[in-house]
N, CA, C and O of each residue as an XYZ file, in Angstrom:
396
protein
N       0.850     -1.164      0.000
C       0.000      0.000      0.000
C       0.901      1.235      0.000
O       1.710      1.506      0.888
N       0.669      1.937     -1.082
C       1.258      3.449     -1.416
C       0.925      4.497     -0.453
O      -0.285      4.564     -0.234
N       1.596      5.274      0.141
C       1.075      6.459      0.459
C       0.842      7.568     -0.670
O       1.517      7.880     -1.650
N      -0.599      8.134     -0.064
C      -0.972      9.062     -1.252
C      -0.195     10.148     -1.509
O       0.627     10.432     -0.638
N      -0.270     11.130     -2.918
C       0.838     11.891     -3.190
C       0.051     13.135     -2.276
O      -1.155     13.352     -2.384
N       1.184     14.090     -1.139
C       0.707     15.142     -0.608
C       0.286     16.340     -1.622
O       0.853     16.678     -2.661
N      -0.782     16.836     -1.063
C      -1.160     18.033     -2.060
C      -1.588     19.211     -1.061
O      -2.240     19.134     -0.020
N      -0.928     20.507     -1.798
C      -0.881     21.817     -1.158
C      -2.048     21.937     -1.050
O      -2.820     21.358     -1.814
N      -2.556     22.934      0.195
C      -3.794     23.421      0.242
C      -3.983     24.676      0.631
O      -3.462     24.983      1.703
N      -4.606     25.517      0.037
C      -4.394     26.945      0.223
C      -4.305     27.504      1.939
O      -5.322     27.000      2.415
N      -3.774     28.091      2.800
C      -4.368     28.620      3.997
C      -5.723     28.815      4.136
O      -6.243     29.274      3.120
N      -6.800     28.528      5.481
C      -7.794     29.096      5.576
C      -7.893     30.635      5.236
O      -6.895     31.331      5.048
N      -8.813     30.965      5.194
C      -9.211     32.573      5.116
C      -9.906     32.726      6.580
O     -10.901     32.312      7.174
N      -8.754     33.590      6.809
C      -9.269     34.129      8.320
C      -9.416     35.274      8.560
O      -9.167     35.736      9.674
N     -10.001     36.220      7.235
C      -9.856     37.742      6.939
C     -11.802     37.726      7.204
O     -12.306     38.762      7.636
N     -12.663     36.574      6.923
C     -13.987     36.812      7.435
C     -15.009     37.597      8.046
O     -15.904     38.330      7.626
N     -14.397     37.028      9.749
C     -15.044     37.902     10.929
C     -14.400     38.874     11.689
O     -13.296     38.597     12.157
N     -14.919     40.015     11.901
C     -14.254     41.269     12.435
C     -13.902     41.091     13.818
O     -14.483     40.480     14.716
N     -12.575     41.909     13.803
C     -11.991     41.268     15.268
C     -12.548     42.673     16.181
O     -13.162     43.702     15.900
N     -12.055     42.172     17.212
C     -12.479     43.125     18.568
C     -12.231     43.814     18.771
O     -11.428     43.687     19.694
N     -12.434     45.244     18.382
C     -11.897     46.798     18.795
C     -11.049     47.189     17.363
O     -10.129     47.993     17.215
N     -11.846     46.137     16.184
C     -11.351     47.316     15.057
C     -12.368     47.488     14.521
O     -13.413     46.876     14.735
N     -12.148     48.507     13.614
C     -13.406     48.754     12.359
C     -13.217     47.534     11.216
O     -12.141     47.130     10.775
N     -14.272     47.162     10.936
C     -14.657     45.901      9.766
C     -15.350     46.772      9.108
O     -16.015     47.689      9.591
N     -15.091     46.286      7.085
C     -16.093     47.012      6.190
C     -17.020     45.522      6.423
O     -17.733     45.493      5.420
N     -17.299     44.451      7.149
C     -18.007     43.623      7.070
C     -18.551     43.582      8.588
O     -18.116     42.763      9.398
N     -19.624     44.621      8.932
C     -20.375     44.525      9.996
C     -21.068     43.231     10.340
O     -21.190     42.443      9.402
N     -21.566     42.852     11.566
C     -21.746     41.831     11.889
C     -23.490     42.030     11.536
O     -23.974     43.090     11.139
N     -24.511     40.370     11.857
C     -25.877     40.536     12.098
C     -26.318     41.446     13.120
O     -27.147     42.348     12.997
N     -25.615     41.078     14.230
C     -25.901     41.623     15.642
C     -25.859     43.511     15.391
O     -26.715     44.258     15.866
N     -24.870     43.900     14.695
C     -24.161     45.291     14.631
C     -25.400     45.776     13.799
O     -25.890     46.871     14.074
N     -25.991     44.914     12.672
C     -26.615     45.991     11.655
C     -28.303     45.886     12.394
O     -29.098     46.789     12.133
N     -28.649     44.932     13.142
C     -30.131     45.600     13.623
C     -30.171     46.553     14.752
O     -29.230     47.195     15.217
N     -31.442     46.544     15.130
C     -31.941     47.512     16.287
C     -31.273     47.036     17.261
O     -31.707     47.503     18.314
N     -30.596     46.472     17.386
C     -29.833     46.156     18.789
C     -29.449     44.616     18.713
O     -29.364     43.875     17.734
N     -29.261     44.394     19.960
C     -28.815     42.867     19.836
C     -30.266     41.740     20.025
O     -31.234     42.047     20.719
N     -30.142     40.285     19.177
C     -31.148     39.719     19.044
C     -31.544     39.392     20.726
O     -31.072     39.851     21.765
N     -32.669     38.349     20.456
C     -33.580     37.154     21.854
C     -31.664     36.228     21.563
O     -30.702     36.667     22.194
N     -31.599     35.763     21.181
C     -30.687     35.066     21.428
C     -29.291     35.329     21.916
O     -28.609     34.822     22.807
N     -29.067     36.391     20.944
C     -27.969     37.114     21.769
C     -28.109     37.300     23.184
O     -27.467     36.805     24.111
N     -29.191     38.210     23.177
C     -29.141     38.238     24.770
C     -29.406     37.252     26.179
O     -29.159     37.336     27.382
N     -29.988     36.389     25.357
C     -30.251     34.848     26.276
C     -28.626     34.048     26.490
O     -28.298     33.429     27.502
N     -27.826     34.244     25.347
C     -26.373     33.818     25.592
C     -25.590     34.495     26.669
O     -25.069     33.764     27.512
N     -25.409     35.984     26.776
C     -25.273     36.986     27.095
C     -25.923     36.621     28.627
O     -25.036     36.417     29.456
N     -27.240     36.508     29.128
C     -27.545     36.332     30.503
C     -27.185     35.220     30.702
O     -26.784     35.168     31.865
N     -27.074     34.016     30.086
C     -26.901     32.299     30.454
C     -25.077     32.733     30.857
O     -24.991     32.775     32.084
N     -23.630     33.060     30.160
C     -22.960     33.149     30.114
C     -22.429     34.161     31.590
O     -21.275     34.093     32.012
N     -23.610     35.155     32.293
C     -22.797     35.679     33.288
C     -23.482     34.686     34.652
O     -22.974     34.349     35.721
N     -24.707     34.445     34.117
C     -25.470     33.525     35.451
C     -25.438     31.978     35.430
O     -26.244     31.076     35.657
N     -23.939     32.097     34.997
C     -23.489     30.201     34.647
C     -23.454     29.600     36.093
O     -24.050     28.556     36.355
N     -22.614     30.414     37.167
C     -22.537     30.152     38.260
C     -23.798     29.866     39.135
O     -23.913     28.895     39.883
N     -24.626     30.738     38.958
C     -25.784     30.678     39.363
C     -26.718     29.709     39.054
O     -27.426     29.293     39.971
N     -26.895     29.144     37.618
C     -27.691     27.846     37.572
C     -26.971     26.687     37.533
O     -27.551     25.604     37.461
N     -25.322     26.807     37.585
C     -25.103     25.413     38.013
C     -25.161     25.247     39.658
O     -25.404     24.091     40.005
N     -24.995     26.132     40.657
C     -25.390     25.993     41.733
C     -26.694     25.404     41.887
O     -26.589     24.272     42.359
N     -28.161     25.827     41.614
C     -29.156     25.449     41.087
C     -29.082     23.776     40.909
O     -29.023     22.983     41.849
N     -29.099     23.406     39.382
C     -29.235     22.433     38.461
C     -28.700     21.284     39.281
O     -29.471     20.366     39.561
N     -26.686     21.239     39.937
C     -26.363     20.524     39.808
C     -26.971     19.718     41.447
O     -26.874     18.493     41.513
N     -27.464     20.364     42.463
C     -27.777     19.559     43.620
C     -29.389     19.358     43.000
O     -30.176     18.661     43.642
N     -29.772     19.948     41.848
C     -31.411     19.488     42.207
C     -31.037     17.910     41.380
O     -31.602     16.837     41.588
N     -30.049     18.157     40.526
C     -29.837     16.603     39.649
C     -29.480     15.754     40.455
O     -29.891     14.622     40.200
N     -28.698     15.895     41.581
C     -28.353     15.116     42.339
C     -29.209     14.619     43.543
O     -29.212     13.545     44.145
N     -29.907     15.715     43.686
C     -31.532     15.660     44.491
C     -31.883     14.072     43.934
O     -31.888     13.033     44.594
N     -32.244     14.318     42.118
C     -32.997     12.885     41.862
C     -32.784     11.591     41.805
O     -33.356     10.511     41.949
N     -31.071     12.384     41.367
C     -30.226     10.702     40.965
C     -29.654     10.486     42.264
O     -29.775      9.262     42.210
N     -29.166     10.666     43.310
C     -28.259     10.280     44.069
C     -29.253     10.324     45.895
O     -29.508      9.306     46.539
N     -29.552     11.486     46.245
C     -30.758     11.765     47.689
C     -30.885     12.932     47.787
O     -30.127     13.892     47.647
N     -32.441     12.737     48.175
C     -33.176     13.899     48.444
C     -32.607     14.932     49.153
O     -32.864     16.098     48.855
N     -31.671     14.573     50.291
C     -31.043     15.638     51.130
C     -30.192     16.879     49.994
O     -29.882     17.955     50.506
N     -29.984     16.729     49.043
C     -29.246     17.642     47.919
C     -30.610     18.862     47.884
O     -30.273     20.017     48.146
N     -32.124     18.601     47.566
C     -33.205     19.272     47.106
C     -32.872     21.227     48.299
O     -32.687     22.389     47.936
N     -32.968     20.537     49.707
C     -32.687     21.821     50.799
C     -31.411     22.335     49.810
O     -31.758     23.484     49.538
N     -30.559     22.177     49.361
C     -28.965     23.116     48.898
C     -29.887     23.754     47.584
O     -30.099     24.965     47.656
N     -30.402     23.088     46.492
C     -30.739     23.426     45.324
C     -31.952     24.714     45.842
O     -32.271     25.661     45.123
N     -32.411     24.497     47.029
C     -33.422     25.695     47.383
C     -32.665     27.066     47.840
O     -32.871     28.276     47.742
N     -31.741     26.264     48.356
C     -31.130     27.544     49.634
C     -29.854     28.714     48.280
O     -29.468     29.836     48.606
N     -29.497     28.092     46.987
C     -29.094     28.685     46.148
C     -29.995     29.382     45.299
O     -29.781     30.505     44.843
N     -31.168     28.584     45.066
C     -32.199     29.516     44.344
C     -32.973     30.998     45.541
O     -33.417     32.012     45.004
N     -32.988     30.885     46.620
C     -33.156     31.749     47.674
C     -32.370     33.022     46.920
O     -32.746     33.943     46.195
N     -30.972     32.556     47.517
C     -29.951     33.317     47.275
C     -29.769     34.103     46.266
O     -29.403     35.267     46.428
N     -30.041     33.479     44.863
C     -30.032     34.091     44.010
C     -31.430     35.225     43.813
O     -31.425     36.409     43.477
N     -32.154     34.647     44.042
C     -33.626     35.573     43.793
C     -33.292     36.969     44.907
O     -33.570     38.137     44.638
N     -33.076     36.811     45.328
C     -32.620     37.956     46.816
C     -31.394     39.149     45.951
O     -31.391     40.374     45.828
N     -30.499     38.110     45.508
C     -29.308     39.080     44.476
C     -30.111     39.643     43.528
O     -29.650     40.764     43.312
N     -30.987     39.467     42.909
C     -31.065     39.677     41.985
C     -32.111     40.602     42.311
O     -32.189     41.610     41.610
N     -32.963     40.438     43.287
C     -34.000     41.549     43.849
C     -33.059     42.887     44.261
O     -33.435     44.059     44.247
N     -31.984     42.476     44.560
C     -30.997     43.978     45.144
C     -30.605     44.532     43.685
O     -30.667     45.735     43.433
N     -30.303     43.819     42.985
C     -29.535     44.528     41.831
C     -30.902     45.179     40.884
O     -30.563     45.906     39.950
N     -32.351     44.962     41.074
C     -33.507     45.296     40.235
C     -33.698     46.757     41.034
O     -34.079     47.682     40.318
N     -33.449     47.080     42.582
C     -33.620     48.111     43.547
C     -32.330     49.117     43.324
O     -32.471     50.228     43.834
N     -31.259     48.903     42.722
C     -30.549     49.315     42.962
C     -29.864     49.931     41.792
O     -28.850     50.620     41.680
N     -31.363     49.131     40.371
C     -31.409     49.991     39.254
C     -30.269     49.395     38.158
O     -29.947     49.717     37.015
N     -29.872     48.460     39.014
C     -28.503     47.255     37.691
C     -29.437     46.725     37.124
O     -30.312     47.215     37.838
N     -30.026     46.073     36.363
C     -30.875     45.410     35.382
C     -29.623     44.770     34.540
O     -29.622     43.547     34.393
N     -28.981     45.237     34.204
C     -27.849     44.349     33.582
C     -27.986     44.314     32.035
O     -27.006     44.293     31.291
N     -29.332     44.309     31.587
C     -29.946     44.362     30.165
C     -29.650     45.350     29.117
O     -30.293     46.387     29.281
N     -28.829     45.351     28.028
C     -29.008     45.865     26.915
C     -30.038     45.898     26.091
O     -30.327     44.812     25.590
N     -30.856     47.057     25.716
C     -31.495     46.826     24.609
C     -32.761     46.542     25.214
O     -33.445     45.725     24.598
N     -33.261     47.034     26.311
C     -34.735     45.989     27.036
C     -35.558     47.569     26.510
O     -36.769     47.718     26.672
């Protein structure tokens, strides 16, 4: 068995997407509407409140699969969080672009 003959292949093109803190003549989706999309901004809140629903998620999963004694932690973080998040709504942080 031969090895096949190598063949050149051009470099990717990595001239595409506009980098961060320059000007692009190729504006983005996000850049050319009224603001940023539902999705954008659902990435955008999931990405800073990661901490927050894996605190959440991971004792209520463990609540089902492993014992109930996990369910009290999965409450006492959702507490916690609803309380943060009531200070930061009083205190006029909303955090939201574009609402």
């Amino acid at each position: 068995m031969s090895m096949p003959e190598p063949q050149n292949t051009p470099a990717p093109d990595t001239t595409t997407g506009p980098l961060v803190g320059t000007a692009s003549p190729l504006p983005t989706r996000a850049a050319t509407a009224n603001g940023p999309t539902r999705t954008v901004r659902t990435a955008v809140w999931a990405g800073c409140h990661l901490g927050e629903l894996t605190g959440v998620s991971v004792p209520l999963v463990l609540t089902f699969t492993a014992s109930e004694w996990f369910a009290p932690l999965s409450g006492v973080v959702a507490l916690l969080w609803a309380l943060h998040t009531c200070r930061e709504f009083r205190a006029g942080r909303t955090g939201g672009e574009g609402r």
